[in-house]
C-alpha positions in Angstrom: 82.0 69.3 93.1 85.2 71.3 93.4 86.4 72.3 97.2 89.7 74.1 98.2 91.5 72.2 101.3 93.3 75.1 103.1 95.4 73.8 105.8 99.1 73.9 106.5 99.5 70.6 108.2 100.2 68.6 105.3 99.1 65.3 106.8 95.3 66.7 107.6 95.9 68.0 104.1 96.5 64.6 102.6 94.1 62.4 105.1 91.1 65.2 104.0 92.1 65.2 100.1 92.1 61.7 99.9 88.5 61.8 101.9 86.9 63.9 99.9 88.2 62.2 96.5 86.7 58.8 98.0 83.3 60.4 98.5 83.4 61.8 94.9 84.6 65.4 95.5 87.6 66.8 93.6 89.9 68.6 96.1 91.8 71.2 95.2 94.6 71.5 97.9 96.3 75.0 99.2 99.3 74.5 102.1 98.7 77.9 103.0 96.3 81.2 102.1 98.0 82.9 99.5 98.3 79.2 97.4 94.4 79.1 98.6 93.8 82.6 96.7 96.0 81.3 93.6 93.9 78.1 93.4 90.6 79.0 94.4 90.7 82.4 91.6 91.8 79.5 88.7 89.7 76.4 89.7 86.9 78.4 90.7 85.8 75.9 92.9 82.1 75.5 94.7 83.3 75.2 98.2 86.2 75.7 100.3 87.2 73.5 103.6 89.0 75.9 105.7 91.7 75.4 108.6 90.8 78.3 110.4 94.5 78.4 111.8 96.2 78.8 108.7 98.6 79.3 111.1 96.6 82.0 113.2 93.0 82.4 113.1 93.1 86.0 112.0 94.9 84.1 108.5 92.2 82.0 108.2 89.8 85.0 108.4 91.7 86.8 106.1 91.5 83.9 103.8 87.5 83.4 104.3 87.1 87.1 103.1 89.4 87.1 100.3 87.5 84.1 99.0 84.2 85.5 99.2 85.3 88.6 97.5 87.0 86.0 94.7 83.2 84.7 94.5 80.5 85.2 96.7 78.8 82.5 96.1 81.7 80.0 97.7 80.2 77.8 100.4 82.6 77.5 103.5 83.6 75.3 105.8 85.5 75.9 108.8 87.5 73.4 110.6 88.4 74.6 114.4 90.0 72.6 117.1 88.3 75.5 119.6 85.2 76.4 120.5 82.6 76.9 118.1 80.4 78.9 119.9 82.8 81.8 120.3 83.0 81.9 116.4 79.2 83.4 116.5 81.1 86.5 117.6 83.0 87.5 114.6 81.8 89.4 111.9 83.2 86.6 109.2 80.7 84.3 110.5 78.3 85.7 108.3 80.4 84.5 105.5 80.8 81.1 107.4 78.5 78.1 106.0 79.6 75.3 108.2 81.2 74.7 111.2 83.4 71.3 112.0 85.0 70.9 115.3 88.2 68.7 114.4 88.0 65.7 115.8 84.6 64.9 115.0 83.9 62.4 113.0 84.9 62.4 108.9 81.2 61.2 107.9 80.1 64.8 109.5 82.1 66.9 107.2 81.1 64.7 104.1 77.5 64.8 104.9 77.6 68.7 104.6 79.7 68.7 101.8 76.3 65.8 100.2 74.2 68.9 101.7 76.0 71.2 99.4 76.1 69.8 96.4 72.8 68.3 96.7 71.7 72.3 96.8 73.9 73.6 94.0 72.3 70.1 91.9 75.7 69.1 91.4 76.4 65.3 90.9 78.3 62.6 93.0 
């Protein structure tokens, strides 16, 4: 399964691609939205891990809804250092599949990423 890394600290951006390309996943990584638009509209890929500061959270919103306008089929994952709960608020979090509080554990975000592809019957 394909998934878009958007996050402009380039060691998180490293640390998470090599993750994900462990666990069988091919990353596709974006330093910063507009790369994130470029990549995600010619790899097409089936999810999208999303630093929702990308560097402000209003960015990373603007990125979530540019994606799912690319294809709305995109699963997303959002990676805040802040309060999840207050995310519930916003009208993107309708467009929101996943929530990941950094700092938690790496197995988390790879179970849900197994989750997703174990729904869209892709392979590992």
């Amino acid at each position: 399964m394909r998934v878009l890394i958007a996050d402009d600290d380039k060691d998180q951006l490293f640390v998470r691609s090599m993750l994900l390309r462990q666990n069988g996943f091919e990353p596709i990584e974006a330093e910063d939205a507009r790369v994130a638009i470029e990549k995600a509209a010619v790899y097409k890929p089936e999810c999208a891990i999303i630093d929702l500061r990308l560097p402000t959270e209003e960015v990373g919103f603007g990125l979530i809804r540019e994606l799912k306008k690319l294809d709305s089929t995109i699963h997303v994952i959002v990676l805040t250092g802040g309060d999840a709960r207050r995310l519930s608020t916003r009208s993107e979090n309708d467009l929101i599949d996943e929530i990941v509080v950094k700092g938690s554990p790496s197995t988390h975000m790879i179970r849900k990423l197994k989750a997703i592809a174990a729904g869209l019957g892709a392979l590992l």
